[in-house]
N, CA, C and O atoms as a Maestro MAE file, in Angstrom:
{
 s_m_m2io_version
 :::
 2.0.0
}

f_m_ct {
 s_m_title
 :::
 protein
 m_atom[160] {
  # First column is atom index #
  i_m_mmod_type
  r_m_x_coord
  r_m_y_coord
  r_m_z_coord
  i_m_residue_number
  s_m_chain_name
  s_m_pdb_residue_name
  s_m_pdb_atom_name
  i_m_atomic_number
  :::
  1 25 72.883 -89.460 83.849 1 A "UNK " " N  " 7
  2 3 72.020 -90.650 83.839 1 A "UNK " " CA " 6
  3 2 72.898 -91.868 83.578 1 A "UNK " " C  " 6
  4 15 72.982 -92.302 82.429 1 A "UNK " " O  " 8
  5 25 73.487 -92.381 84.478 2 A "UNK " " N  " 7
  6 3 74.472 -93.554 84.437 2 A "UNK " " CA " 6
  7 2 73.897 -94.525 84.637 2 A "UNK " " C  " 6
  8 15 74.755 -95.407 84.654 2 A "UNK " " O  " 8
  9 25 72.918 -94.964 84.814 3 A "UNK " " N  " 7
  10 3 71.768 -96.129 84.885 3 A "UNK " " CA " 6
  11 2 70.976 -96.392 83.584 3 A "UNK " " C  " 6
  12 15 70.012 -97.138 83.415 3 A "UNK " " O  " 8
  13 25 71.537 -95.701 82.824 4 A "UNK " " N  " 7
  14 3 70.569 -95.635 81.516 4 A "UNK " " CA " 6
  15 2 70.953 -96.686 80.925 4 A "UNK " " C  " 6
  16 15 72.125 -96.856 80.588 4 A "UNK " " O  " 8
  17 25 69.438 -98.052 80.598 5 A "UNK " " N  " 7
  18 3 69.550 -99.093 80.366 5 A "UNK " " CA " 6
  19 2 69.232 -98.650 78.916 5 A "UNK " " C  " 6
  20 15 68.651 -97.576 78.762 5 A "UNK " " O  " 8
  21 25 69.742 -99.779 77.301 6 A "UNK " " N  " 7
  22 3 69.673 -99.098 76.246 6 A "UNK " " CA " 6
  23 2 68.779 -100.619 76.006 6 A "UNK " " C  " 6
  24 15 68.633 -100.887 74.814 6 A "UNK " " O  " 8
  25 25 68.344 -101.344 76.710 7 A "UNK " " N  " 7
  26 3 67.252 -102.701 75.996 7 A "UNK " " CA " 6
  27 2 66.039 -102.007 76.696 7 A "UNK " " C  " 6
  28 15 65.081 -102.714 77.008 7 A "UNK " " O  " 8
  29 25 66.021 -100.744 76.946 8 A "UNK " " N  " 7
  30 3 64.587 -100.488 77.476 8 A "UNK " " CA " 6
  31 2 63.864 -100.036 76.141 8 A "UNK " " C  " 6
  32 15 62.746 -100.439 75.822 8 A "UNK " " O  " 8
  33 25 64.798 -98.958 75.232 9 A "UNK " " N  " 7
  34 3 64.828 -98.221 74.459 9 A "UNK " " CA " 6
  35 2 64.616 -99.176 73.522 9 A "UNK " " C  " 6
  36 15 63.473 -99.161 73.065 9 A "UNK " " O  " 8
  37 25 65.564 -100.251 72.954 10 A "UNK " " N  " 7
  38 3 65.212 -101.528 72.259 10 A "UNK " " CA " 6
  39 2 64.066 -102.413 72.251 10 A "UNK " " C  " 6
  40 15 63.569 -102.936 71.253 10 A "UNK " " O  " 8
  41 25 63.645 -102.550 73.605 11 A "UNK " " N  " 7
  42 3 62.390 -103.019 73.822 11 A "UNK " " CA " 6
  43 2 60.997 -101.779 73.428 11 A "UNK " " C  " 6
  44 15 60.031 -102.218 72.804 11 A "UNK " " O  " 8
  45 25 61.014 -100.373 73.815 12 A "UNK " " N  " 7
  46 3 60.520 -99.851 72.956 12 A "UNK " " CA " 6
  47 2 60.339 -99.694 71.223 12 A "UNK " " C  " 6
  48 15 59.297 -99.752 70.570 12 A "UNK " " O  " 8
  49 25 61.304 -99.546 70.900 13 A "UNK " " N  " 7
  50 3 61.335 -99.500 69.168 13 A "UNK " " CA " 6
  51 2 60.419 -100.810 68.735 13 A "UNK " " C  " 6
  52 15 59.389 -100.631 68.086 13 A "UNK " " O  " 8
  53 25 60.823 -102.062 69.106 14 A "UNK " " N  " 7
  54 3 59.635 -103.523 68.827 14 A "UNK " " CA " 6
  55 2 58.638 -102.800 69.268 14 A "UNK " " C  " 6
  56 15 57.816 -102.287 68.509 14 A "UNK " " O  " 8
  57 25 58.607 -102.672 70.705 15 A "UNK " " N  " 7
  58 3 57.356 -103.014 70.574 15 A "UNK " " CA " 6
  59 2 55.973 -101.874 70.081 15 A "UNK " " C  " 6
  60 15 54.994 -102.203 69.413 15 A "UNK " " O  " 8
  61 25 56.245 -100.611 70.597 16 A "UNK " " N  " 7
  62 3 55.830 -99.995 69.367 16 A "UNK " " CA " 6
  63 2 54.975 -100.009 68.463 16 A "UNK " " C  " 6
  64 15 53.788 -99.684 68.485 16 A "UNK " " O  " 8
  65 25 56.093 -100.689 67.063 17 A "UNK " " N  " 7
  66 3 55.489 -101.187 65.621 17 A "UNK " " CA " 6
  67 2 54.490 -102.505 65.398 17 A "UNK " " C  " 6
  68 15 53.743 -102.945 64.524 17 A "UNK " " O  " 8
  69 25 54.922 -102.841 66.675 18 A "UNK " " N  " 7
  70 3 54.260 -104.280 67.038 18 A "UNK " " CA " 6
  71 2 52.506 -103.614 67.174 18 A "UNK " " C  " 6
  72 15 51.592 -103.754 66.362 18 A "UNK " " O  " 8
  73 25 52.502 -102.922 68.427 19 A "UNK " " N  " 7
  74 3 51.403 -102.428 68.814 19 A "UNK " " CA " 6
  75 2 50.590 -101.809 67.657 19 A "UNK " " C  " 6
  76 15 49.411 -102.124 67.496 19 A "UNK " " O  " 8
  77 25 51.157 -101.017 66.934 20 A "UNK " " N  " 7
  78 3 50.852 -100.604 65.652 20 A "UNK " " CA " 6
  79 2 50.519 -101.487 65.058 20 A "UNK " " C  " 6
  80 15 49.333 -101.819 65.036 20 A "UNK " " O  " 8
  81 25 51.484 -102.151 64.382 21 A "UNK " " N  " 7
  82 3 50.374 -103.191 63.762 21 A "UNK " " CA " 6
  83 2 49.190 -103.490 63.598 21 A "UNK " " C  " 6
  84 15 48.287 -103.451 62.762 21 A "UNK " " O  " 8
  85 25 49.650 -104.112 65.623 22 A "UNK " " N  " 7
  86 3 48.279 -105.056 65.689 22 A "UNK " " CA " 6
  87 2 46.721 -104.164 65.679 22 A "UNK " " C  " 6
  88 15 45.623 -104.574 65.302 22 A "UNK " " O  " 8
  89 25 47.039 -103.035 66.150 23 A "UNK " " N  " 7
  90 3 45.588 -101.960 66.032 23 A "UNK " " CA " 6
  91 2 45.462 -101.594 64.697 23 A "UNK " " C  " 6
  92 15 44.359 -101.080 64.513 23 A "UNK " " O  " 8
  93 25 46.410 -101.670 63.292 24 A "UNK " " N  " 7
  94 3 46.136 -101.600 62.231 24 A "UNK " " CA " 6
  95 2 45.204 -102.746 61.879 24 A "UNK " " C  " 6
  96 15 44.096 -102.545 61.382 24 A "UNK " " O  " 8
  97 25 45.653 -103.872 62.131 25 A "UNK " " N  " 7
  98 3 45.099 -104.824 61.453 25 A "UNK " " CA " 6
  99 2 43.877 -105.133 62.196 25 A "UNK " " C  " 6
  100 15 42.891 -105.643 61.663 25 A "UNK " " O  " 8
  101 25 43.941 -104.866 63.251 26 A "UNK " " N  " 7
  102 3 42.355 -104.922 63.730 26 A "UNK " " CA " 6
  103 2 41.014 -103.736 63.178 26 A "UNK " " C  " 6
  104 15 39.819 -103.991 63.030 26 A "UNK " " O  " 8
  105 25 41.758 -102.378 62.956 27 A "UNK " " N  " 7
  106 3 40.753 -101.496 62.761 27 A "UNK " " CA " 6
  107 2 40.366 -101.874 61.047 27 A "UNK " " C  " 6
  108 15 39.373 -101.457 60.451 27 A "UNK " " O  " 8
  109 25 41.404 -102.737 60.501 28 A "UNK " " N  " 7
  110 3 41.381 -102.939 58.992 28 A "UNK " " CA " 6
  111 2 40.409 -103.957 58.562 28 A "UNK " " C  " 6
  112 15 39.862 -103.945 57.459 28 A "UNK " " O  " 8
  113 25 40.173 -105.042 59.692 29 A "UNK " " N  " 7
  114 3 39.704 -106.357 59.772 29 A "UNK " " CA " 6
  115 2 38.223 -106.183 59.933 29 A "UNK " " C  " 6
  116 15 37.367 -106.800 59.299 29 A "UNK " " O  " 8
  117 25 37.961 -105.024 61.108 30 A "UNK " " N  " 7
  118 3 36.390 -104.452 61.443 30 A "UNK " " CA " 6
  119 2 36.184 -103.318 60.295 30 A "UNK " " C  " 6
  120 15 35.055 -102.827 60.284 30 A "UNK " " O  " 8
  121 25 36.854 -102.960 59.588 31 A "UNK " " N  " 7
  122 3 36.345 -102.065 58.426 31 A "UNK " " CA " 6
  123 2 35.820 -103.155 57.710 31 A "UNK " " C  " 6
  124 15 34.598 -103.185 57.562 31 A "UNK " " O  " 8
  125 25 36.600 -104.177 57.175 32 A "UNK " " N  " 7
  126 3 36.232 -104.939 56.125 32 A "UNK " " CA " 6
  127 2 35.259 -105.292 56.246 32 A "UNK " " C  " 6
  128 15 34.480 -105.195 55.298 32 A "UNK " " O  " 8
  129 25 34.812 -105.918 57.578 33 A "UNK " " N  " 7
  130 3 33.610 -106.835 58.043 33 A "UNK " " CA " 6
  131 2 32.546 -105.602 57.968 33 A "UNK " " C  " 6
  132 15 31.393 -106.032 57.936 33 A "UNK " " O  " 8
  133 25 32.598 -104.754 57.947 34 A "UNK " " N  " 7
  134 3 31.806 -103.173 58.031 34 A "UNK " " CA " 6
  135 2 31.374 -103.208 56.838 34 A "UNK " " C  " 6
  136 15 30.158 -103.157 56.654 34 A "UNK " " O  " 8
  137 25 32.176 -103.292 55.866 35 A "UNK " " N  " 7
  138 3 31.699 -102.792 54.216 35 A "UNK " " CA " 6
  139 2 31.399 -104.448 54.120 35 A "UNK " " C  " 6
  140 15 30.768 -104.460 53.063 35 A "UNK " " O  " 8
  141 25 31.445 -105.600 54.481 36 A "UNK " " N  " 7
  142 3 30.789 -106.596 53.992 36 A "UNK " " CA " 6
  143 2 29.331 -106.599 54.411 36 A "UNK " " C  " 6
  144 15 28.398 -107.139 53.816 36 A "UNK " " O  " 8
  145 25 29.292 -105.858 55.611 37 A "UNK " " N  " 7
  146 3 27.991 -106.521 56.780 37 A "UNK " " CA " 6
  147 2 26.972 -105.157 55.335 37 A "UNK " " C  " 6
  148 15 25.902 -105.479 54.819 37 A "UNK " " O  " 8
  149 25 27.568 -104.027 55.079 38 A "UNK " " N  " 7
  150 3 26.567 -103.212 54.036 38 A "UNK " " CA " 6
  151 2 26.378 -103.568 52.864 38 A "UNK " " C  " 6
  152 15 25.539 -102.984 52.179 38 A "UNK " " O  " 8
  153 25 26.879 -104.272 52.532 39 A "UNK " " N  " 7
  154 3 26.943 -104.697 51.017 39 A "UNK " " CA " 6
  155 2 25.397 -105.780 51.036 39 A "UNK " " C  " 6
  156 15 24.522 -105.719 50.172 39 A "UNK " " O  " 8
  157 25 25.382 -106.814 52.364 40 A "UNK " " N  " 7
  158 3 25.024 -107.642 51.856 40 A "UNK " " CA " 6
  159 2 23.701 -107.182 52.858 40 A "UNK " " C  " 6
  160 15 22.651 -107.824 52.829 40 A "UNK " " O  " 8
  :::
 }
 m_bond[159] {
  # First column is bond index #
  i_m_from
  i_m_to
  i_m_order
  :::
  1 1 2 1
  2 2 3 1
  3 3 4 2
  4 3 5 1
  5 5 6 1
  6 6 7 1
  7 7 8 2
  8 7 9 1
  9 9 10 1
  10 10 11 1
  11 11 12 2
  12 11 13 1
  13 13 14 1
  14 14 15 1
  15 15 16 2
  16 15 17 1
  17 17 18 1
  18 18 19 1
  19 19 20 2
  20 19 21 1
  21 21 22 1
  22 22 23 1
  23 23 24 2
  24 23 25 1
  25 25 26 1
  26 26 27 1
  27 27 28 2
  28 27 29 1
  29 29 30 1
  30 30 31 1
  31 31 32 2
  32 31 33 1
  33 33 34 1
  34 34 35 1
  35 35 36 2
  36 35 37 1
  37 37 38 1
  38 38 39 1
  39 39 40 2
  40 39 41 1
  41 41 42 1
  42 42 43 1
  43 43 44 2
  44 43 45 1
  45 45 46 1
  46 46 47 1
  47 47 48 2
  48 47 49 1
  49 49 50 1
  50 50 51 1
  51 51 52 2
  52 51 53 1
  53 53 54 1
  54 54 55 1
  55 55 56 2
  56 55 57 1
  57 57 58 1
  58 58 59 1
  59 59 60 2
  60 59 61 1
  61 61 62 1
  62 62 63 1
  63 63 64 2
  64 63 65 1
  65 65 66 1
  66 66 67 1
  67 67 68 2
  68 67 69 1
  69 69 70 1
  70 70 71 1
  71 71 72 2
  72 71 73 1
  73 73 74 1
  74 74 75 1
  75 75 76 2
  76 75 77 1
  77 77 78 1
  78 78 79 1
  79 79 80 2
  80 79 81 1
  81 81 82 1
  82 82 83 1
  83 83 84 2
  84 83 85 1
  85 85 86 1
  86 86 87 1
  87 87 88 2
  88 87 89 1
  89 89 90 1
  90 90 91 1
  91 91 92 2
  92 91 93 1
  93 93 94 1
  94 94 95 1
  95 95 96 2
  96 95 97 1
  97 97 98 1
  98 98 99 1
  99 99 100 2
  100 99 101 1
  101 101 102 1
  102 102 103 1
  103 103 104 2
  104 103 105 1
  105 105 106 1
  106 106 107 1
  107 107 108 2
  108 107 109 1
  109 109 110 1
  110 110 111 1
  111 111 112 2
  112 111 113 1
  113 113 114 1
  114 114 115 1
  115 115 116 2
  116 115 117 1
  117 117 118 1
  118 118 119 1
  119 119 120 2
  120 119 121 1
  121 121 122 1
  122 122 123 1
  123 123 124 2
  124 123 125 1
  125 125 126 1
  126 126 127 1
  127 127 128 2
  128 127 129 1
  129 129 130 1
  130 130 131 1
  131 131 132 2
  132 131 133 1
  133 133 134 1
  134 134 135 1
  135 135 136 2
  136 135 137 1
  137 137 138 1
  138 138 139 1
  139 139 140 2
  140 139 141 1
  141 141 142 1
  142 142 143 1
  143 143 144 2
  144 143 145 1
  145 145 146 1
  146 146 147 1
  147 147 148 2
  148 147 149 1
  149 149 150 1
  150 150 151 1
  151 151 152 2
  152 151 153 1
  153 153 154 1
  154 154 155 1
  155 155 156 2
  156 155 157 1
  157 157 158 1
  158 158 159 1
  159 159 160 2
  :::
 }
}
């Protein structure tokens, strides 16, 4: 594999954790609003 680009692999590792993140903080954001919307 002599074509093997290593910023593909780099561009994987970001983005990734990135993606992670952002579906953390979204499923974290609609929980919250979840236990607020029962509370009240």
């Amino acid at each position: 594999m002599s074509s093997y680009n290593p910023h593909i692999f780099v561009s994987w590792t970001i983005m990734i954790p990135m993606t992670v993140g952002v579906w953390f903080r979204r499923l974290q954001t609609s929980l919250t609003a979840a236990s607020m919307q029962s509370h009240f």
